[in-house]
C-alpha positions in Angstrom: 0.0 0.0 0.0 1.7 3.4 -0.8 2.7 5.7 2.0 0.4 8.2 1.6 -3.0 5.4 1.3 -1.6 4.1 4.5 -1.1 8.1 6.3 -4.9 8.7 5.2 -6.3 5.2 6.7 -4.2 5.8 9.9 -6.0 9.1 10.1 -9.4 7.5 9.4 -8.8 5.5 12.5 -7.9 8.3 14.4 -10.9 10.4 13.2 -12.5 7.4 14.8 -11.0 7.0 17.6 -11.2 10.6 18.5 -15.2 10.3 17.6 -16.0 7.5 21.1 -14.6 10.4 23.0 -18.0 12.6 22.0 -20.4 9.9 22.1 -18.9 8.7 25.8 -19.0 12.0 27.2 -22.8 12.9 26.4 -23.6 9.8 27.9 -21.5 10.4 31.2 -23.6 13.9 31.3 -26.8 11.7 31.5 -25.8 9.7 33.8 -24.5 12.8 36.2 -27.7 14.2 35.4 -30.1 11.3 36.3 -28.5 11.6 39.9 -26.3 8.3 39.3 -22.9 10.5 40.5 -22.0 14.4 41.3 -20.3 16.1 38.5 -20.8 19.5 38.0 -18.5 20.1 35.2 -19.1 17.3 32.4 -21.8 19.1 31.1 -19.4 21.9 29.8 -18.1 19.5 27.6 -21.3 18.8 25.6 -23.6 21.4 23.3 -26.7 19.6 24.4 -27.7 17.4 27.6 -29.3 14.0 25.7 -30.9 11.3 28.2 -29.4 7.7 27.5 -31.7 4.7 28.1 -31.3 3.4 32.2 -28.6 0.7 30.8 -26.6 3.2 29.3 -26.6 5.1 32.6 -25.6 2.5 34.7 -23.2 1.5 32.6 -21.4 4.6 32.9 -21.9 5.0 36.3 -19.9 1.6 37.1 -17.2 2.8 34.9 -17.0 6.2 36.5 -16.9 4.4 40.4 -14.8 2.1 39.3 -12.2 4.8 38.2 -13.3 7.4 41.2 -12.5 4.2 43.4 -8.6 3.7 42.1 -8.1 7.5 42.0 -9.4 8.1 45.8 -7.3 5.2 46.8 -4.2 6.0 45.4 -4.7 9.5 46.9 -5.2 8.1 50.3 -2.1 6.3 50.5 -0.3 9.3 48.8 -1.6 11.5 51.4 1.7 12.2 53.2 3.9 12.8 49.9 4.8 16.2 49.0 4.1 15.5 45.3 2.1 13.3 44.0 0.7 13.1 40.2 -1.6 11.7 38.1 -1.2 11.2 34.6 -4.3 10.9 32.1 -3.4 8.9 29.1 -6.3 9.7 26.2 -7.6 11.7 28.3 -10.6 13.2 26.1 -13.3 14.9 27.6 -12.9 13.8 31.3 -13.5 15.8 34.1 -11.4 14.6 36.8 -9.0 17.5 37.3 -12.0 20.0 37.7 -13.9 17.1 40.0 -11.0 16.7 42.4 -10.7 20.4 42.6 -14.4 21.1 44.0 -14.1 18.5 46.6 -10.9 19.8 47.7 -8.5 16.3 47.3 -6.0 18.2 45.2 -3.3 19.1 47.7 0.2 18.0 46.8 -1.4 16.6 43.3 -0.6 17.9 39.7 -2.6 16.3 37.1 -1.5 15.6 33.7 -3.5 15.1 30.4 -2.4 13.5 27.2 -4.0 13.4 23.9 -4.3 14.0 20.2 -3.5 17.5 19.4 -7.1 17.8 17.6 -9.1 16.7 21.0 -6.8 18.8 23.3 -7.4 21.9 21.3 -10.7 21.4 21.5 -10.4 20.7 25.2 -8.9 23.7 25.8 -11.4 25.8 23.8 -14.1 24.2 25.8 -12.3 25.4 29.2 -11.8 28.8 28.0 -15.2 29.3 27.2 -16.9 27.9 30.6 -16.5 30.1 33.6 -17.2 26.8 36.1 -14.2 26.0 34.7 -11.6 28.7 34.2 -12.7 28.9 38.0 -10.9 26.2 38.9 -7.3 27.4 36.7 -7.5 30.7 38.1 -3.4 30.5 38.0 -4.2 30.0 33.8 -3.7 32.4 31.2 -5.3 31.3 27.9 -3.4 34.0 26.2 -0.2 32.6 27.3 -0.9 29.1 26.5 -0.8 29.1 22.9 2.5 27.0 21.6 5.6 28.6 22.8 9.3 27.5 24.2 10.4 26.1 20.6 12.8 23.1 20.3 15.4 23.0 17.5 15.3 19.6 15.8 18.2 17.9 14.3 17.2 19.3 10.9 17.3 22.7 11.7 13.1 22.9 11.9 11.3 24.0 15.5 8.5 21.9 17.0 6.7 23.9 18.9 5.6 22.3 22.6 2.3 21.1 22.9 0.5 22.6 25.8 -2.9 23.8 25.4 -3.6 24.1 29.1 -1.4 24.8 31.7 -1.7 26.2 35.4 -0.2 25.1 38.7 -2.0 22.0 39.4 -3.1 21.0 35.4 -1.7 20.1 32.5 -3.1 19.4 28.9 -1.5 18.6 26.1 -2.1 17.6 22.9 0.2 14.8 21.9 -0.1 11.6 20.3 0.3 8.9 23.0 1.3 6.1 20.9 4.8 8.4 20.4 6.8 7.7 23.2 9.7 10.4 22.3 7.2 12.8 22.2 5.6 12.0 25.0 8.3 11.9 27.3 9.6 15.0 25.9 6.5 17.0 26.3 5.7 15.9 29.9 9.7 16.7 31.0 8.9 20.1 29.7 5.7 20.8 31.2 7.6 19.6 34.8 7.0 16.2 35.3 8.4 14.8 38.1 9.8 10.8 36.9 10.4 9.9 40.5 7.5 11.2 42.4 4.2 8.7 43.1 2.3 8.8 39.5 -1.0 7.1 39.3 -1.7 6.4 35.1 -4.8 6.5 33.7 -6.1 4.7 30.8 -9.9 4.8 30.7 -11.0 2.5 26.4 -7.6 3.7 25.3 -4.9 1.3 24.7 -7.0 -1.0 23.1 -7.6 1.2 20.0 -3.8 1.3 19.3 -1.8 -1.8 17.1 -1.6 -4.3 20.3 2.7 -3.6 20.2 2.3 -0.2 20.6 0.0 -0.4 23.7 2.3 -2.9 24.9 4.9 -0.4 24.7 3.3 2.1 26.4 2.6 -0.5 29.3 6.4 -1.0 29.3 7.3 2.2 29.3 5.3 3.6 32.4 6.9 0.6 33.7 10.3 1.5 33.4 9.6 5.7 33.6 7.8 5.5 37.1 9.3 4.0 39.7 6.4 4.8 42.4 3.2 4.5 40.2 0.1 2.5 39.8 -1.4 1.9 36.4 -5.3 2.5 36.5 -7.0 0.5 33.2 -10.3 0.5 32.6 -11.2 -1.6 29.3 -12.7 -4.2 27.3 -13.0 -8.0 27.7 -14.1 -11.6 26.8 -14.8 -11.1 22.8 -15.6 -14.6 21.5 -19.5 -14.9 23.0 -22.3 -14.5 21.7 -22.0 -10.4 23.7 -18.4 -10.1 22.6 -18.9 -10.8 19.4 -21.6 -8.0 18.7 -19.3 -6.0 20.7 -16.5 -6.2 18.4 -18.5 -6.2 15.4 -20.0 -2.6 16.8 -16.6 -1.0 17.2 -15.3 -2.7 13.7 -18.0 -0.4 11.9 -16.9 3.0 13.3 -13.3 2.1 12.3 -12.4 1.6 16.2 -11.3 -1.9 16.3 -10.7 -3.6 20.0 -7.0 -4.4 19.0 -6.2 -5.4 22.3 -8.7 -8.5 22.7 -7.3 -11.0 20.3 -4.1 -11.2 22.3 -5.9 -10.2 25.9 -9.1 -12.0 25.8 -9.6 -12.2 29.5 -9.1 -11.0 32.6 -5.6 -13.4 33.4 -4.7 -12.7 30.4 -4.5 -8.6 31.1 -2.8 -9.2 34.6 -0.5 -11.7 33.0 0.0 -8.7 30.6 1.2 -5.9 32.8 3.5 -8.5 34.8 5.4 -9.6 31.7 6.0 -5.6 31.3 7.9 -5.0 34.2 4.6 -3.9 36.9 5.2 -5.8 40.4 1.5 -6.5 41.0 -1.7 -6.6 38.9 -5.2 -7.1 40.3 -7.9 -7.3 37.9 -11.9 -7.1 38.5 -14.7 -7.7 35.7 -17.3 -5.2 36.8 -19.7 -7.4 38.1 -17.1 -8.4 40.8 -16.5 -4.7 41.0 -19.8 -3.8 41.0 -21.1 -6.7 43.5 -18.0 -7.1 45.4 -16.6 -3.0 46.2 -19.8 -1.2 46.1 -21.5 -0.6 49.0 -25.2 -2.2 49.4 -26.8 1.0 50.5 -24.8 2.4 47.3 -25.9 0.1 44.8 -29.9 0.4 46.5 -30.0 4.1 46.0 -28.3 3.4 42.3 -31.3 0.4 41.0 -34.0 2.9 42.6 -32.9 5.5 40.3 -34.9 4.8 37.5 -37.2 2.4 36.4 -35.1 -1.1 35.3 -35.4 -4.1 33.9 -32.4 -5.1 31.6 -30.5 -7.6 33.7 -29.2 -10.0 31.7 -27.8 -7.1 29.4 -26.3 -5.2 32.8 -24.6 -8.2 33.5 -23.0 -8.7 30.1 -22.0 -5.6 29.5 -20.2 -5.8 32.9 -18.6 -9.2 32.1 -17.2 -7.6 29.3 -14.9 -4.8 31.2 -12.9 -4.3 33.5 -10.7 -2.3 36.3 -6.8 -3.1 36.2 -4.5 -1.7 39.1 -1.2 -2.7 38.8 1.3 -0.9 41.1 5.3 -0.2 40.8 6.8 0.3 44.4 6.1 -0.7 47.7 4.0 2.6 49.0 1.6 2.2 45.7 1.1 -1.1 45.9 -1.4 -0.4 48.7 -3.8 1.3 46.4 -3.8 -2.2 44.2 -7.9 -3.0 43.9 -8.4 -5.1 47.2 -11.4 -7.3 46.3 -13.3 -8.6 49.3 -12.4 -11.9 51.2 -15.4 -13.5 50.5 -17.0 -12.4 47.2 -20.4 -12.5 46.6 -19.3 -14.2 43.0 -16.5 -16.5 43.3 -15.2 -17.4 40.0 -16.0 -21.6 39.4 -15.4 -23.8 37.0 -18.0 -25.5 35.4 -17.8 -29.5 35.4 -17.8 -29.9 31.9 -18.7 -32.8 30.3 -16.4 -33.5 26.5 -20.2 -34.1 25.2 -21.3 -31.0 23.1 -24.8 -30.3 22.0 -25.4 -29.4 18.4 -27.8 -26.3 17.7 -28.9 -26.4 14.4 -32.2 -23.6 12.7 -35.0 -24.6 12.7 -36.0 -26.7 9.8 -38.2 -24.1 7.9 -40.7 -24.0 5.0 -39.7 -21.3 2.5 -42.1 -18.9 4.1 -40.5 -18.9 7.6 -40.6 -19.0 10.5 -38.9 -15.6 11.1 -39.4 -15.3 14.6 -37.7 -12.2 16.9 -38.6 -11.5 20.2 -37.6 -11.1 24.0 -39.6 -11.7 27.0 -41.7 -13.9 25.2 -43.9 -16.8 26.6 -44.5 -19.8 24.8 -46.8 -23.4 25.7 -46.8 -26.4 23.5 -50.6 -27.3 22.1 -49.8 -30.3 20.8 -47.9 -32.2 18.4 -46.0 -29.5 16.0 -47.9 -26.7 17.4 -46.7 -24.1 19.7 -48.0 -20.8 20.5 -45.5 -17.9 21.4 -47.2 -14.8 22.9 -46.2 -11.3 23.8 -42.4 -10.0 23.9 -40.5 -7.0 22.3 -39.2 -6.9 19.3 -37.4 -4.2 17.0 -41.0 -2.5 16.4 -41.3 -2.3 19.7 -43.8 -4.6 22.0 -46.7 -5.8 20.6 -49.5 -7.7 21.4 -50.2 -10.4 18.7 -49.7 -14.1 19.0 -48.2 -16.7 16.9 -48.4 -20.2 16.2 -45.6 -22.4 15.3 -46.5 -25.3 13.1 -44.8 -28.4 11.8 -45.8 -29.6 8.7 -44.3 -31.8 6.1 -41.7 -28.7 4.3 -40.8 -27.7 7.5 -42.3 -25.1 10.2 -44.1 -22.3 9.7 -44.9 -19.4 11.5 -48.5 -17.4 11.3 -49.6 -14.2 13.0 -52.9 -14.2 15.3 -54.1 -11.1 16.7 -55.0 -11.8 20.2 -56.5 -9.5 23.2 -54.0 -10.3 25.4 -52.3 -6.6 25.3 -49.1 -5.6 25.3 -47.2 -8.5 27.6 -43.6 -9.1 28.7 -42.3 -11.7 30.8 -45.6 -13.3 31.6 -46.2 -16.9 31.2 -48.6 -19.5 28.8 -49.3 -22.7 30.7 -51.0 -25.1 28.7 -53.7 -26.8 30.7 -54.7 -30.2 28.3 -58.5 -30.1 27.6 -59.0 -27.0 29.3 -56.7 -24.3 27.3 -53.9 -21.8 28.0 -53.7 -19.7 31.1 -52.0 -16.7 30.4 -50.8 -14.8 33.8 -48.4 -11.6 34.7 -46.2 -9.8 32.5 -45.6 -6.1 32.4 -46.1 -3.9 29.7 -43.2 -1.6 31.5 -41.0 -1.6 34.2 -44.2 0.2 35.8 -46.7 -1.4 34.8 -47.6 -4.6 35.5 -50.3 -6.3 34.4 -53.3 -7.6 36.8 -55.4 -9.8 34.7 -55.4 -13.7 34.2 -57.1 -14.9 31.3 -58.0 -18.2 29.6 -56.7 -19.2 25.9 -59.2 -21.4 24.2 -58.7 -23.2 21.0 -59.9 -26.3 19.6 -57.1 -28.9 18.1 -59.3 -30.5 15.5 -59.1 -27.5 13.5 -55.5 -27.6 12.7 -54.8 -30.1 9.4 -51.8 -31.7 9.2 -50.4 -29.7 6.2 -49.3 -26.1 6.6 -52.6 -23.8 6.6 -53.3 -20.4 6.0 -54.1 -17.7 8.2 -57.8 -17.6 8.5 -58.5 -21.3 10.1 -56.4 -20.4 12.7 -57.7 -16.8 13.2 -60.7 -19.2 14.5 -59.0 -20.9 16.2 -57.6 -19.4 19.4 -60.3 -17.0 21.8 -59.5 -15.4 25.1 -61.7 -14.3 28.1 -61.0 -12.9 31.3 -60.8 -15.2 34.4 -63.3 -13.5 37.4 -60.7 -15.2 40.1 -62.1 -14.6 43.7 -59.5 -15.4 47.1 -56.6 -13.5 47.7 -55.0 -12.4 44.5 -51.6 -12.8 44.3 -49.5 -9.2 43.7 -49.0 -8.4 39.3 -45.7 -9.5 38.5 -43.6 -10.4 35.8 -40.6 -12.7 35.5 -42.1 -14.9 37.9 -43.1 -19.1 36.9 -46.5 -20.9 36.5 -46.6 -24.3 36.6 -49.5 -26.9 36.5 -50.0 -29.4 39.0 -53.0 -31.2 40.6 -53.8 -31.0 44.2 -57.0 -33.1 45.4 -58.2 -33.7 41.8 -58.2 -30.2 40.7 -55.7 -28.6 38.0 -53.8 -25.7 40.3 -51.6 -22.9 38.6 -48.7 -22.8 40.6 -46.8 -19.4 41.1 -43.5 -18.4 42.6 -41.0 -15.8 42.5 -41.1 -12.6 40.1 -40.9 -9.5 40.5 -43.4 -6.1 41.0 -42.7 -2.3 40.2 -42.3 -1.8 43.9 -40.5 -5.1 45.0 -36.8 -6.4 43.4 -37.9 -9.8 44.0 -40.7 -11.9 45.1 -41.0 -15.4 47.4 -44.2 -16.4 48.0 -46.2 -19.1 46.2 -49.9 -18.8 45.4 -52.3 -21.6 44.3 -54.8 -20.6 41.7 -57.4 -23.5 41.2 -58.1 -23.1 37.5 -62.1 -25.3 38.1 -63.4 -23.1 40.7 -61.0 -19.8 39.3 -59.9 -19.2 43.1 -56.9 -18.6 44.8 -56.6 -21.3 47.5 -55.0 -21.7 50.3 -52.8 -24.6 50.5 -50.8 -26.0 53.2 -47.1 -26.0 52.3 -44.7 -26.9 55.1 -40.9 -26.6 55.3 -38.7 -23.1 54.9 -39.2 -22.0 51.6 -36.8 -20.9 48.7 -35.3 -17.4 48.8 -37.1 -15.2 46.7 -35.9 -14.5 43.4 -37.1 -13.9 39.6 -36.0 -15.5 36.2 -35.8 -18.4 37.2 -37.3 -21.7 36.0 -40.0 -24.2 37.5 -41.2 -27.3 35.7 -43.9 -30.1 37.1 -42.2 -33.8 38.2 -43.4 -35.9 40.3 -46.6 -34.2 41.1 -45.0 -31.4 42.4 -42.3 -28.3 41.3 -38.7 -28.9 40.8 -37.5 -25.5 41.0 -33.8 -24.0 39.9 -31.8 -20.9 39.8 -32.9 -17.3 39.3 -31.6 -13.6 40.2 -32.4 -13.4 43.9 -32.2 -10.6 46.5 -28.8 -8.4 46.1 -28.9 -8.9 42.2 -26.6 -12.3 42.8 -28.1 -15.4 40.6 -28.9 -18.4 42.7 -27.9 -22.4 42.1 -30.2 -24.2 44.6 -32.7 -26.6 43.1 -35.4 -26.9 45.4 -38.8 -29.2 45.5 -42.6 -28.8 46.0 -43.0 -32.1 47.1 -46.2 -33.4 47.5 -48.0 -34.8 50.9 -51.3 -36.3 52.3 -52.5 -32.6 53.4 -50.7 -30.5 50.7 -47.5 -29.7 50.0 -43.5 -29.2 51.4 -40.2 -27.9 50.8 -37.1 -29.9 50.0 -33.5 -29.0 48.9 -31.8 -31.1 46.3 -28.2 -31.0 46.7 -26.5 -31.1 43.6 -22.5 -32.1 42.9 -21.0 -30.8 41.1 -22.8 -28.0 42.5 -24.1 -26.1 38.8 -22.7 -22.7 38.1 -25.5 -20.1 39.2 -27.5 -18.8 36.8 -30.9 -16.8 35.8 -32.9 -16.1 32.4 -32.4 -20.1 31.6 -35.4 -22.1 30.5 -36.0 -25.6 32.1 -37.6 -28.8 31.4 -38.0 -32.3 32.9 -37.6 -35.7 30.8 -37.5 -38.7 32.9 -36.1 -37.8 36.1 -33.7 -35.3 34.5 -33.7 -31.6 35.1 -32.4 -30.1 31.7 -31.1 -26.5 32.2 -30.7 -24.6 28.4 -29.1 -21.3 28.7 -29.3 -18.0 31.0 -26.5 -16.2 32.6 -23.7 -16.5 34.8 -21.4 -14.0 36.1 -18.9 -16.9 37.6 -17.0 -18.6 34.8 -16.1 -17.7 31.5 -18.1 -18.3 28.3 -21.9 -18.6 28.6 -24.2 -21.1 29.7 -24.4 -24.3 27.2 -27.1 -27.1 28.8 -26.7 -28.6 32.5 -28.3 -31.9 33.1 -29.6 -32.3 36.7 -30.2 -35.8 38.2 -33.0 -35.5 40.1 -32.6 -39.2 42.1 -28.9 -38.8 42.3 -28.3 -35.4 42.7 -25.1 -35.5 39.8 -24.9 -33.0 37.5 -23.1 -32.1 34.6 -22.5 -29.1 31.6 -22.3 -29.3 28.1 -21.2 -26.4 25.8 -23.2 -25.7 22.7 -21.7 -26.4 19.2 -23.1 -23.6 17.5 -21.0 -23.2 14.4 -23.9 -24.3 12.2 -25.8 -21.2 13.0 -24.5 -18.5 11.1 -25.5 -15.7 14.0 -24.7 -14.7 17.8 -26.9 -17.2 19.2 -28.0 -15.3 22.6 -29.7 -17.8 25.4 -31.5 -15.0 27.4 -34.8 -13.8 27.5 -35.9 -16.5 25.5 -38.4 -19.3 25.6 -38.0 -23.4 24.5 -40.1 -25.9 24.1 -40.0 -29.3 23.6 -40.7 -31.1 20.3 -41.1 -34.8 21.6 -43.1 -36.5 23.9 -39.2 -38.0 25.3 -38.0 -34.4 25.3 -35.2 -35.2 23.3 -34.9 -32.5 21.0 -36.1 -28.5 21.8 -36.7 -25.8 20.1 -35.6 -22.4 20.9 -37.6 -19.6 20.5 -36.2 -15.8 20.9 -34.0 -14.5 23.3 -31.3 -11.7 22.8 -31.4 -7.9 23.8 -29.9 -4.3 23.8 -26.1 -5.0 24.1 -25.7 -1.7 25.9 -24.5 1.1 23.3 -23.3 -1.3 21.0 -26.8 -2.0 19.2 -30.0 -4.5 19.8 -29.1 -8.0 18.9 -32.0 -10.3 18.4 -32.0 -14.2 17.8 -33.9 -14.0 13.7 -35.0 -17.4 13.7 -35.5 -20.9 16.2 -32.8 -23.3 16.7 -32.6 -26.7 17.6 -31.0 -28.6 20.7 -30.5 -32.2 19.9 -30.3 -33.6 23.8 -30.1 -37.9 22.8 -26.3 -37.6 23.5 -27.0 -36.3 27.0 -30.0 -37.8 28.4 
């Protein structure tokens, strides 16, 4: 490639590069703004104020405690040195200089910012023009701070030095990072003290740059500072399902994650910055972060913020970063990260079996079945045919069913429109020879929905061959159930299961969650004959409460698993509704291996085998495959998924499966995916397959 093609795309990537520093700072305003942390100043830094989405603004706010956490650390056990430094590398937009000042942690402390002459200029602009600002640089001249103090080069040109902003206590300038000459050269002029305790900041930096460069620059703070700790805050884990939309995101605005190939995990980043000359390295995902240093009363005034309910994609999208301290020198070794001594999410291993499970599309006719959708609900009416309700899609929620059928070309998929409103999160339980009951759901975070209602259709309508649209328009009617007795509370996220309890067909319902209440732990009875909530003896301490978890019907009772339970930590107990001569009682199952916990899985039962498809897991690496429970034996064991015959991120969350045998051998996944933070909504486009013969 000639030189000049190759100077252009470099500068593309720049461009690019320089572009996630305006899109990061509007959404670090709208976090400040929504309450999540104090920050005054951002908001200088933006034309307009822009509210993200609740997920966007927790995001943010992890990343910015995360980095206010290292910082006030490294000042605390700084606090006795003269002179102490910190040292912003790609520094953009941040406000930390002007933060620290209004809260008065500044003494002793000079603070240093680095980064492309473009952004700094602009930077400095930006200050100049905000009197919040220039309030805090009172010591700052902007007529004085244009490029002065020459330096002859070899060839008889200047190079003028590049500080935009400069007072006592701050420094910007506008150099290219990746230059270490320069660098160095540029922070020795603006007075730099090598030897004095330097705390480095690299907040989605490094990663942009050609992997040997950002090694260098790892290296070279190594060797440079001999009292310093290295603050990183980046990206991680890039082959799931999460990762791999991740990447994909950054790949189209011509910011690839260069860093992830090499580093794809968080050993791998502490192995990193030990091979590069740093003593010590301690490094946190941010749900260990986020779960583990984070004060409880913190993190309840945080979820109460705004209305929520984007778990699975909070989760991810703090699997996938991190917080890196590693320290140089004894005295800044005690601001490494110092994760708790019990953590709420100890990293496990899963007990992997070598037996994979093959996930193949659905076999399809030509005209489908194109089917999208999380928070769905789904029930199996009988052979071939099984009715998905609810969810959201990219147009939004909506409130139309649809019927999956087999027929001899393949499945199908056809439309119904339905009364049962906008729905997420509820659930279908098929009652044979009586319908569907359709109960909970939410058609937002604050609203749930109070009504139960009845699905009717009549089997001996559907022919065995693919039909069209009008027989089954027929086909399915809904009424309202008048339920008297104590109504349980509207909730979504919850389980209903059917089970019989003196010769009547009960709906059984546990867990879930209300606008008002994280989680939820108390079951309710609803006999479906008399449309009454009864009150049924159950003895024995009961599970913990929890939501999005799974419950399926064995052995006349519930075998119950998993979920996200009080504290936002997902739960591995399986638990049984057993039944008795005057009702029903509790009974733990213990599992070993014990499974990895998890939430947002489906379940089902085949024999006496409790088959787990799915979820999340904040504890080992990867993502949920299948788990196999024995329910006489209590063994267990996990299979990963071969998905390489579907040709998208297959995403197990939010989703729903069914089964397509009587045996339960095979199941069909339905669904499932989300809004992978800012990096775009990913959606499963079509049902896949789980052949489960190998395992069962």
């Amino acid at each position: 490639m000639p030189v000049c093609n190759k100077k252009k795309k470099r500068h593309g990537r720049d461009t690019a590069v320089q572009g996630t520093n305006d899109s990061s700072v509007v959404s670090k305003v709208s976090a400040a703004t929504q309450g999540y942390f104090r920050d005054d100043f951002l908001k200088s830094f933006v034309c307009k104020v822009s509210r993200r989405a609740p997920l966007i603004n927790r995001g943010y706010y992890v990343r910015w405690r995360a980095v206010d956490h290292c910082v006030k650390q490294f000042l605390h056990v700084t606090e006795g040195c003269t002179r102490r430094q910190v040292l912003s590398l790609g520094a953009g937009f941040d406000s930390l200089y002007f933060r620290l000042h209004a809260e008065g942690a500044l003494e002793g402390v000079v603070v240093f910012e680095v980064d492309f002459p473009d952004v700094a200029r602009r930077k400095a602009a930006l200050i100049n023009a905000s009197s919040p600002l220039k309030e805090a640089l009172k010591d700052w001249d902007p007529h004085s701070s244009r490029p002065t103090g020459n330096t002859r080069l070899p060839n008889g040109n200047t190079k003028l030095c590049p500080v935009t902003v400069s007072s006592g206590q701050y420094c910007l300038l506008g150099v290219d990072v990746r230059v270490e000459g320069d660098v160095e050269e540029a922070l020795s002029r603006a007075g730099l003290q090598w030897s004095a305790p330097t705390l480095l900041l690299s907040e989605v930096v490094l990663t942009y740059m050609d992997t040997h460069r950002s090694d260098s620059v790892i290296e070279w703070a190594a060797r440079s500072f001999p009292q310093s700790l290295f603050v990183m805050y980046e990206q991680v884990r890039p082959h799931d399902p999460f990762g791999r939309v991740m990447q994909d995101h950054f790949l189209k605005l011509n910011s690839a994650l260069n860093a992830l190939s090499h580093y794809p995990d968080t050993a791998a980043q502490t192995q990193r910055f030990i091979d590069r000359g740093w003593e010590s390295c301690v490094c946190l995902d941010m749900n260990q972060f986020y779960l583990g240093l984070v004060m409880e009363k913190e993190r309840r005034r945080v979820e109460t913020l705004e209305p929520f309910d984007e778990f699975e994609e909070w989760h991810q999208k703090c699997s996938h970063y991190f917080i890196l301290t590693a320290s140089k020198g004894s005295l800044t070794s005690r601001a490494l990260i110092s994760p708790p001594p019990v953590s709420p999410v100890p990293c496990m291993s899963p007990a992997l079996s070598p037996q994979s499970i093959c996930v193949l599309p659905l076999a399809a006719d030509p005209e489908g079945p194109c089917v999208e959708g999380l928070g769905m609900a789904s029930a199996v009416l009988g052979p071939g045919v099984i009715l998905l309700s609810g969810g959201s899609g990219r147009g939004g929620r909506g409130g139309a069913a649809r019927v999956l059928i087999r027929g001899q070309a393949g499945w199908r998929c056809v439309c119904v429109e339905s009364q049962c409103g906008v729905r997420m999160y509820h659930t279908l339980t098929a009652v044979p020879g009586w319908g569907v009951v359709v109960f909970g759901g939410r058609s937002s975070p604050l609203n749930p929905i109070r009504s139960v209602l009845r699905m009717t259709y009549d089997p001996a309508s559907l022919p065995d061959s693919p039909v069209a649209v009008s027989p089954v328009l027929e086909w399915l009617s809904l009424e309202d159930m008048a339920c008297t007795g104590n109504p349980p509370l509207p909730r979504w996220r919850h389980t209903a299961t059917l089970l019989r309890y003196r010769g009547q067909n009960f709906l059984f319902v546990f867990g879930g969650r209300t606008e008002a209440e994280p989680v939820l732990g108390v079951a309710h009875f609803l006999c479906l004959e008399d449309q009454h909530w009864a009150e049924v003896p159950v003895e024995g301490s009961p599970p913990e409460a929890r939501h999005s978890h799974s419950a399926c019907a064995y052995a006349g009772g519930v075998v119950i698993f998993g979920g996200l339970g009080a504290g936002g930590v997902p739960l591995s107990d399986t638990v049984l509704l057993q039944p008795t001569a005057t009702g029903f009682c509790w009974e733990r199952l213990l599992v070993q291996p014990a499974p990895v916990p998890r939430y947002s899985h489906s379940a089902h039962v085949t024999g006496h085998k409790l088959v787990l498809v799915g979820g999340v897991w904040l504890q080992a690496e990867g993502v949920p495959g299948v788990a196999v429970i024995d329910l006489t034996t209590g063994g267990s064991v996990e299979h990963c998924l071969d998905t390489s015959p579907v040709p998208w991120p297959l995403m197990l969350h939010s989703f729903c499966s069914e089964p397509l045998d009587e045996e339960g051998t095979a199941v069909a996944v339905m669904g499932g995916g989300g809004n992978c933070f800012s990096f775009g909504t990913h959606l499963n486009p079509q049902p896949v397959t789980l052949d489960l013969r190998p395992v069962l």
